[in-house]
ROLOMAR-692067 format. One record per residue (C-alpha): residue number from 1; residue in one letter; x, y, z. Coordinates in pm, whole numbers, plus 50000, padded with zeros to 5 digits. Example, Ala and Ser with C-alpha at 12.3 -4.5 7.8 and 13.67 -1.06 7.14 Angstrom:
2
1:A:51230:49550:50780;
2:S:51367:49894:50714;
***
This chain:
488
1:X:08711:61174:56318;
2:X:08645:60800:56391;
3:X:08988:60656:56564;
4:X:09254:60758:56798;
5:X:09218:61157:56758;
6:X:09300:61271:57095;
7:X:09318:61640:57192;
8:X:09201:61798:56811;
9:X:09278:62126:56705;
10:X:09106:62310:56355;
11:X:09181:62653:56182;
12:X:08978:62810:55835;
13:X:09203:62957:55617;
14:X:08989:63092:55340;
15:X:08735:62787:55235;
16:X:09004:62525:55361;
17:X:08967:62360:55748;
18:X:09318:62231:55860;
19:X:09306:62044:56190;
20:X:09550:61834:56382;
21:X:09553:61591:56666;
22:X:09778:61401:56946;
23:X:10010:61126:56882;
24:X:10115:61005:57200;
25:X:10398:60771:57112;
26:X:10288:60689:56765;
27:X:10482:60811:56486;
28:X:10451:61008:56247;
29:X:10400:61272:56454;
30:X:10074:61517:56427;
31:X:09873:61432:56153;
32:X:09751:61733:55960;
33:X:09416:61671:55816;
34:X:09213:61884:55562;
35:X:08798:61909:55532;
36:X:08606:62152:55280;
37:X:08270:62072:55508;
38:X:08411:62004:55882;
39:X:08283:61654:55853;
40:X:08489:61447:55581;
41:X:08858:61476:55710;
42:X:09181:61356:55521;
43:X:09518:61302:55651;
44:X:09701:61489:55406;
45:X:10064:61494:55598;
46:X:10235:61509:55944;
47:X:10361:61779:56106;
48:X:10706:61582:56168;
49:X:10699:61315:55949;
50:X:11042:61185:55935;
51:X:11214:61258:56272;
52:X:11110:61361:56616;
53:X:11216:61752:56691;
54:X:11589:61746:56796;
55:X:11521:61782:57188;
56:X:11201:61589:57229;
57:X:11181:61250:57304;
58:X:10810:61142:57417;
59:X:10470:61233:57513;
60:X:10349:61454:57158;
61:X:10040:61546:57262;
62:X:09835:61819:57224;
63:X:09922:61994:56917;
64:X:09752:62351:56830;
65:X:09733:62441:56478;
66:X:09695:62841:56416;
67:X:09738:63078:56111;
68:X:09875:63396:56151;
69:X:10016:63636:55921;
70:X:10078:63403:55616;
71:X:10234:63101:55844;
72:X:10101:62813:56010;
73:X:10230:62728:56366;
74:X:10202:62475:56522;
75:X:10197:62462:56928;
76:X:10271:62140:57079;
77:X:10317:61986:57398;
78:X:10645:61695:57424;
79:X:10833:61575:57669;
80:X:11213:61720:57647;
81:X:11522:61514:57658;
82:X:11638:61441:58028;
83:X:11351:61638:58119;
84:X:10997:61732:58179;
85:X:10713:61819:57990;
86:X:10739:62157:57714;
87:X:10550:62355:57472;
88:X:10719:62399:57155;
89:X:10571:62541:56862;
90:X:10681:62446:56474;
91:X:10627:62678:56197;
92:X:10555:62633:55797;
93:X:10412:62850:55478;
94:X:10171:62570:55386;
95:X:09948:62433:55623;
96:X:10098:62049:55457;
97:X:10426:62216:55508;
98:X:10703:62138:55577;
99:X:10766:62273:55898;
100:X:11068:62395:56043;
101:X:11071:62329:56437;
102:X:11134:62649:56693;
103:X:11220:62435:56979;
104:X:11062:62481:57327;
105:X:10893:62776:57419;
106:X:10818:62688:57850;
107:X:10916:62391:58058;
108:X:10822:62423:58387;
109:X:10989:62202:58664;
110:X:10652:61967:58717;
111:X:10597:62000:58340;
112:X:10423:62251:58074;
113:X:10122:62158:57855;
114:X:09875:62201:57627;
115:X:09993:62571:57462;
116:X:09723:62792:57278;
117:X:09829:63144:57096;
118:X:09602:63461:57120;
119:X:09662:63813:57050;
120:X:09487:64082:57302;
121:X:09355:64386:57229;
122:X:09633:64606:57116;
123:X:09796:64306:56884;
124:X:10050:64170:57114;
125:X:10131:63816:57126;
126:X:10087:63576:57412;
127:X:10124:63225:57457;
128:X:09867:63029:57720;
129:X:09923:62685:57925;
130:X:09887:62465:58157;
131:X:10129:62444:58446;
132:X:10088:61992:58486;
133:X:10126:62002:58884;
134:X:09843:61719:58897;
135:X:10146:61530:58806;
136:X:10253:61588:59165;
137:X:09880:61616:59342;
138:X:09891:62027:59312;
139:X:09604:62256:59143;
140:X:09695:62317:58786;
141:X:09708:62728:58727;
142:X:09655:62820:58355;
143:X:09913:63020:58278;
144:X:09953:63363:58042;
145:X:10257:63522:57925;
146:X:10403:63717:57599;
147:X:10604:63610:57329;
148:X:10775:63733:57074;
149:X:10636:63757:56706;
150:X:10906:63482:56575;
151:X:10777:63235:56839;
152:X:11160:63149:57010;
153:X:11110:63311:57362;
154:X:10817:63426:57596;
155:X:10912:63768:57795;
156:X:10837:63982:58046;
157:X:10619:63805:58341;
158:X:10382:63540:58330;
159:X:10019:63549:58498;
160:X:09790:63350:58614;
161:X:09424:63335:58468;
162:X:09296:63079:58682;
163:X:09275:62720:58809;
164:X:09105:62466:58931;
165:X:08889:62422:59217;
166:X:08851:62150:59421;
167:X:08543:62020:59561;
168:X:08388:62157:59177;
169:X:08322:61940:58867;
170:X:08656:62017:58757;
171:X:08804:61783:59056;
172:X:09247:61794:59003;
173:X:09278:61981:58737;
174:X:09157:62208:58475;
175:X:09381:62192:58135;
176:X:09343:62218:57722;
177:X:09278:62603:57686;
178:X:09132:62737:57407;
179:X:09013:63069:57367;
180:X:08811:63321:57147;
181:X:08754:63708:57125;
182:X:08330:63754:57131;
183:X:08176:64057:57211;
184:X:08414:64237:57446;
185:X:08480:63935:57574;
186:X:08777:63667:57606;
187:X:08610:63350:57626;
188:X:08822:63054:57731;
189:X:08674:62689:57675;
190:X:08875:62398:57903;
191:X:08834:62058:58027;
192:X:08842:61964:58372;
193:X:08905:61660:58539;
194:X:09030:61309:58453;
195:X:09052:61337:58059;
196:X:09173:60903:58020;
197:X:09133:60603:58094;
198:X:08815:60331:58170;
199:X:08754:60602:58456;
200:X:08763:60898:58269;
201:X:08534:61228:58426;
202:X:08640:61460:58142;
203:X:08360:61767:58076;
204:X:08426:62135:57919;
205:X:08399:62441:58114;
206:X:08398:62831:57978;
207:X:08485:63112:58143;
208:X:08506:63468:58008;
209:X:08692:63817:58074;
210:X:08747:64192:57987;
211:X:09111:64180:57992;
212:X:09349:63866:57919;
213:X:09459:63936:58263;
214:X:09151:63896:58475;
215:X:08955:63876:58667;
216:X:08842:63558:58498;
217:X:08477:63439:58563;
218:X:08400:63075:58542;
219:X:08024:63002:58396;
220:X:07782:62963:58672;
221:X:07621:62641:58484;
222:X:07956:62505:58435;
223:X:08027:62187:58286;
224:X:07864:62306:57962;
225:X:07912:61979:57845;
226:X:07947:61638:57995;
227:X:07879:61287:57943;
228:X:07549:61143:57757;
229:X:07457:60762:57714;
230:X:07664:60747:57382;
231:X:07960:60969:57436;
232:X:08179:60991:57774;
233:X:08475:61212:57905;
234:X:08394:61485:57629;
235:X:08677:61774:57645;
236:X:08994:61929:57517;
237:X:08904:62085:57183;
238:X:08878:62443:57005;
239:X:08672:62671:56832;
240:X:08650:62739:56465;
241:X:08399:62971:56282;
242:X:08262:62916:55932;
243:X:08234:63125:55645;
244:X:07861:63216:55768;
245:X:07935:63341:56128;
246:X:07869:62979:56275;
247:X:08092:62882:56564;
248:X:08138:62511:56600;
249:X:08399:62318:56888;
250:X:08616:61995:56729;
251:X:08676:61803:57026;
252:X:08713:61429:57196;
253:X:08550:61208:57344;
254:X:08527:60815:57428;
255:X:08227:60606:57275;
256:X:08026:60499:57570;
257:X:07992:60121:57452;
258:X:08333:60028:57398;
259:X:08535:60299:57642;
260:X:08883:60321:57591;
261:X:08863:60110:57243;
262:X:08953:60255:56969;
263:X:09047:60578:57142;
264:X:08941:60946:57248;
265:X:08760:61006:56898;
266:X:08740:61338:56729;
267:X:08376:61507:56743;
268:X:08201:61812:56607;
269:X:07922:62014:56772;
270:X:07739:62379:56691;
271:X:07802:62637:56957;
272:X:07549:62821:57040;
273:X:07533:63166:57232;
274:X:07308:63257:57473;
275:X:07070:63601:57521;
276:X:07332:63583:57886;
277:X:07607:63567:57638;
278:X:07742:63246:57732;
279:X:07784:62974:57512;
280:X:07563:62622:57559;
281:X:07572:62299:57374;
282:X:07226:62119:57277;
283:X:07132:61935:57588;
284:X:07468:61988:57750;
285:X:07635:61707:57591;
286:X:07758:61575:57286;
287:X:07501:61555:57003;
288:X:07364:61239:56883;
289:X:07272:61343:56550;
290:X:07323:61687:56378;
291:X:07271:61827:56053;
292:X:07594:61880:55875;
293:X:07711:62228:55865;
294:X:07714:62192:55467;
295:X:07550:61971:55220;
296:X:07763:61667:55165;
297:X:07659:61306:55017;
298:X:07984:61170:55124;
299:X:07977:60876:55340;
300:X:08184:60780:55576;
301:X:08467:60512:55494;
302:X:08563:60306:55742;
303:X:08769:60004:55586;
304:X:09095:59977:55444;
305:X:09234:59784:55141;
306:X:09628:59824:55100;
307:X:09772:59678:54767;
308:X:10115:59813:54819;
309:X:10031:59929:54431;
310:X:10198:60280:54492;
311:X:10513:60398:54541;
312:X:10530:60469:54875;
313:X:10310:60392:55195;
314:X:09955:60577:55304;
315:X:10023:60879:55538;
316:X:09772:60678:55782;
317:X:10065:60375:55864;
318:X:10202:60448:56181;
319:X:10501:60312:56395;
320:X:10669:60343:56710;
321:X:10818:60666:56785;
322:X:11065:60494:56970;
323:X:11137:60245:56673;
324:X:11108:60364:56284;
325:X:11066:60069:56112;
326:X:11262:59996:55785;
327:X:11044:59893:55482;
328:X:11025:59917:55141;
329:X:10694:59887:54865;
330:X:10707:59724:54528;
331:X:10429:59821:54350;
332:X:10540:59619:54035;
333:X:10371:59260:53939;
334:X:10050:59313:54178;
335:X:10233:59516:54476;
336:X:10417:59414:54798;
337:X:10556:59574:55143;
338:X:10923:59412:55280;
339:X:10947:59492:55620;
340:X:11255:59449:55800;
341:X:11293:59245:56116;
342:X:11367:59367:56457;
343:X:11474:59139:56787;
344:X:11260:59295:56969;
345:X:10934:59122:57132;
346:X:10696:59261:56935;
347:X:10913:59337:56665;
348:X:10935:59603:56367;
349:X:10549:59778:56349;
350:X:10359:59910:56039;
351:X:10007:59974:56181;
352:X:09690:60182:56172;
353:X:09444:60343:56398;
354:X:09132:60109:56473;
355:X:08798:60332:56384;
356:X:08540:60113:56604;
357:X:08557:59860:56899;
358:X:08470:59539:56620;
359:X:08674:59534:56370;
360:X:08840:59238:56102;
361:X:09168:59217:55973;
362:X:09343:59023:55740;
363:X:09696:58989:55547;
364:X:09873:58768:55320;
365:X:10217:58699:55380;
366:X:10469:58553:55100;
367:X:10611:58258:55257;
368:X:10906:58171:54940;
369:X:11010:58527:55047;
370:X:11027:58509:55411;
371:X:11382:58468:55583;
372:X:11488:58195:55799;
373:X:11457:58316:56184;
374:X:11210:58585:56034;
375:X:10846:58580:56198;
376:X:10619:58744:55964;
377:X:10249:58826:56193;
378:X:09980:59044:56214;
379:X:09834:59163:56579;
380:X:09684:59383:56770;
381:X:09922:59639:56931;
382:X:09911:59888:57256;
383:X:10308:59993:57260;
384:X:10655:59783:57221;
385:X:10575:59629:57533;
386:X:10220:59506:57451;
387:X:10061:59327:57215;
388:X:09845:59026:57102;
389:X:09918:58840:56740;
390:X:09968:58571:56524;
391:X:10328:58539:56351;
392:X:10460:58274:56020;
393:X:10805:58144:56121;
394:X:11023:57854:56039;
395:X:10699:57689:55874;
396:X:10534:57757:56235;
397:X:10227:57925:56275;
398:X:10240:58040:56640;
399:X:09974:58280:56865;
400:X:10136:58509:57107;
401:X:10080:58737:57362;
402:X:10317:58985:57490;
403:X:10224:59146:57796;
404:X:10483:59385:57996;
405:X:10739:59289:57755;
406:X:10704:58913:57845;
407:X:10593:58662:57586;
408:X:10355:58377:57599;
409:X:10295:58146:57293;
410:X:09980:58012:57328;
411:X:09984:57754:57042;
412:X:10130:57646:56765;
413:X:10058:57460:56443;
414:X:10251:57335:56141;
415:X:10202:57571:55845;
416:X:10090:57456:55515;
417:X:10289:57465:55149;
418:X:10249:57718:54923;
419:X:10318:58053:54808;
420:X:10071:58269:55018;
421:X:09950:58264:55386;
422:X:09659:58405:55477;
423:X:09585:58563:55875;
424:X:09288:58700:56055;
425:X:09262:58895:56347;
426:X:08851:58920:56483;
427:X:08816:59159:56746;
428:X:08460:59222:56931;
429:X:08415:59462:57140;
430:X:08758:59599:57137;
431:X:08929:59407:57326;
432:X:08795:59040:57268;
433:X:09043:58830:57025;
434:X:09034:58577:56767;
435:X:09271:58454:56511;
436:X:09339:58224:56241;
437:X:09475:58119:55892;
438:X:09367:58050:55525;
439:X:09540:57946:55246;
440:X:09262:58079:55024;
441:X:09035:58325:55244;
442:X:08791:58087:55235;
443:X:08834:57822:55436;
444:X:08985:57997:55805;
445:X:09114:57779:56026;
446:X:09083:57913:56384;
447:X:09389:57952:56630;
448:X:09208:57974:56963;
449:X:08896:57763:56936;
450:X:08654:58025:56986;
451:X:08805:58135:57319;
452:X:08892:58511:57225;
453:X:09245:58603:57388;
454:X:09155:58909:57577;
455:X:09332:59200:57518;
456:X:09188:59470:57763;
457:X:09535:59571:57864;
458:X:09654:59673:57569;
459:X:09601:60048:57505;
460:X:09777:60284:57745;
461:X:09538:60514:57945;
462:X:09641:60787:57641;
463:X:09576:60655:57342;
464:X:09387:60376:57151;
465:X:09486:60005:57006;
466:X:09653:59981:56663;
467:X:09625:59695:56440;
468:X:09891:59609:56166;
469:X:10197:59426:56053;
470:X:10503:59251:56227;
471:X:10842:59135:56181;
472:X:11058:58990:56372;
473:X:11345:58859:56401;
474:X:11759:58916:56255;
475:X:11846:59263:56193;
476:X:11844:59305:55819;
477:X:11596:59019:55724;
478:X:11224:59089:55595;
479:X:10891:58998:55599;
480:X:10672:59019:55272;
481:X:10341:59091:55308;
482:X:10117:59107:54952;
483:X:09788:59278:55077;
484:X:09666:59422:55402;
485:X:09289:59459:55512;
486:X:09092:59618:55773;
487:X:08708:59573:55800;
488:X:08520:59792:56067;
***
């Protein structure tokens, strides 16, 4: 899953593979995404994909996506309102649903994470997490406990199945439980260690048991998978098993060349088991090439080309969860997006996930249609705080940088008559900048003179940089944008 696909989760249901992923603080929230082959995903909805759940307010992360009984539920991991971390789970019929939200199911004072469901032996239900006390420099137990077949309260006591140790590759923390029945056996596959971030030490771990209970043991040859010279900070991910007894992990991991750019990326690798009957990876670490685990001529499409022909928007624009952006498409007479202006420094956001570290876009924005005070850009976006672009305003072309909510214009020029302006945004190795203008795609005119503006501080240490669409400016005015391109 090339792209920001942090933390991915996959179920079969039948001949269909459903899996989901975090969203940080980019709405909207949880994309669900459907394969036939476990190799050519589409984002096919969101899990909330009008509103955030009624007493959540940040931090979606970690969503796991299970089937059970003719529903789909989705456990999730947000942070509540006035509060700390939580596990909530949502519910729906269809795996596209919609789904109706359950609220939280745990929230522990230093914060509850990363919740996976599992039945045990005789059938009963039980919810398993992370207690987050890294956030305050403790060890970070993996909790179990029961809960209650509608999926509103966990009862009786909780245990603990284990944590981490320190001293061990698993360093502060061990987190992102996933488990499987095999054999006798619960097996539980986790990540250990620092899972973000340019200094990322992320690497999976498995440990099995008799009894959900204990005593756990921890695999001798533990990290059964780390980094490689392509892949780093490999972890967080969970089993699914084909239709021909196959058991394969969907998991992330950074590319090695370009780090934190374009994000924790979503990867697929056979499991196989061992005559010791613990699982292994193929050289330890995450494959370089595979076969498929079908037949499939399909290759992979990287670029985007938005007409604004259809009625409404592609399920892969995204926007501040903080900030839902007004907009409308008129797919009449060729096709155009109006989106309406915020004050704020960045301004009202449609954007989408960059797939690799070099990428190209472009967009033409109606200038007869663009409000006074309005400035109509394109950039390169971490969060509301951050960002790098070039904006049309008052028949100014300017190139800005806001960093920690401060702006900086760079430079300006006069822009030229005419219906359509064209802008550029060139970005090499992820975080290396360059901009300019066309009135006819041809001829570009560069903002920054071959000195790239360098955007390394961009992404937050969760998530990757988004490139897209701006507007800002009066409440109630809009930019007009007639086309929208991204090149990887």
């Amino acid at each position: 899953m090339p792209g920001d696909y942090a933390d991915p989760s996959v179920v079969r249901v039948g001949d269909d593979y459903w899996a989901t992923a975090t969203s940080s603080e980019w709405a909207p929230l949880y994309p669900i995404l459907h394969s036939k082959n476990l190799v050519d995903w589409e984002t096919v909805g969101h899990v909330f994909p009008n509103k955030l759940p009624d007493w959540a307010e940040a931090h979606f992360w970690a969503p796991e996506i299970t089937y059970d009984k003719g529903k789909y539920y989705i456990y999730y991991t947000a942070k509540k309102k006035g509060g700390n971390l939580c596990v909530g789970v949502a519910s729906a019929t269809k795996a596209t649903g919609p789904y109706t939200d359950l609220g939280p199911l745990v929230c522990q004072e230093v914060g509850s994470i990363d919740g996976f469901p599992i039945r045990d032996e005789k059938g009963d239900l039980y919810l398993i997490w992370k207690e987050d006390a890294n956030s305050v420099g403790k060890p970070t137990p993996l909790w179990g406990q029961r809960m209650n077949e509608e999926r509103t309260a966990l009862t009786g006591e909780k245990f603990e199945l284990f944590r981490n140790e320190k001293g061990t590759w698993e360093g502060g923390l061990v987190e992102g439980p996933a488990l499987i029945k095999r054999n006798g056996y619960y097996y539980m596959f986790y990540a250990g260690d620092a899972c973000c971030g340019r200094a990322c030490t992320y690497g999976v771990g498995v440990a099995r048991a008799k009894d959900l209970r204990g005593p756990w043991e921890k695999y001798a040859q533990n990290p059964i998978m780390k980094k490689n010279e392509t892949w780093t900070c490999p972890g967080h991910g969970t089993v699914v098993s084909d239709g021909k007894g196959r058991d394969f992990f969907l998991y992330h991991a950074y590319s090695a060349n370009s780090t934190v750019y374009p994000g924790r990326q979503g990867l697929l690798d056979e499991i196989t088991w061992g005559t010791d009957g613990w699982p292994k990876f193929q050289n330890g670490s995450p494959a370089l090439t595979a076969a498929a685990p079908y037949n499939t001529n399909a290759k992979e499409e990287l670029n985007t080309q938005e007409e604004f022909t259809a009625s409404t928007l592609a399920p892969s624009w995204q926007w501040f969860v903080e900030q839902t952006p007004k907009f409308t498409v008129q797919p009449g007479n060729g096709g155009r997006l109006l989106l309406q202006a915020t004050p704020e420094k960045v301004g009202s956001v449609l954007s989408k996930r960059t797939l690799e570290a070099d990428y190209t876009a472009t967009t033409a924005i109606n200038q007869k249609q663009l409000a006074q005070g309005v400035a109509a850009g394109l950039a390169a976006i971490g969060d509301p705080q951050n960002a790098i672009g070039v904006s049309l305003r008052n028949g100014e072309i300017s190139l800005w940088t806001v960093k920690e909510n401060k702006e900086t214009v760079h430079s300006k020029v006069a822009a030229p008559t005419g219906d359509l302006l064209q802008f550029k945004l060139t970005a090499a190795k992820g975080d290396q900048l360059q901009f300019a203008w066309s009135t006819d795609g041809t001829t570009w005119n560069p903002l920054n003179e071959g000195k790239p503006l360098n955007g390394d501080f961009l992404p937050p240490w969760d998530r990757g940089v988004r490139v897209g669409l701006t507007a800002k400016g009066p409440a109630g005015s809009a930019a007009v944008y007639e086309w929208y391109r991204l090149v990887h």
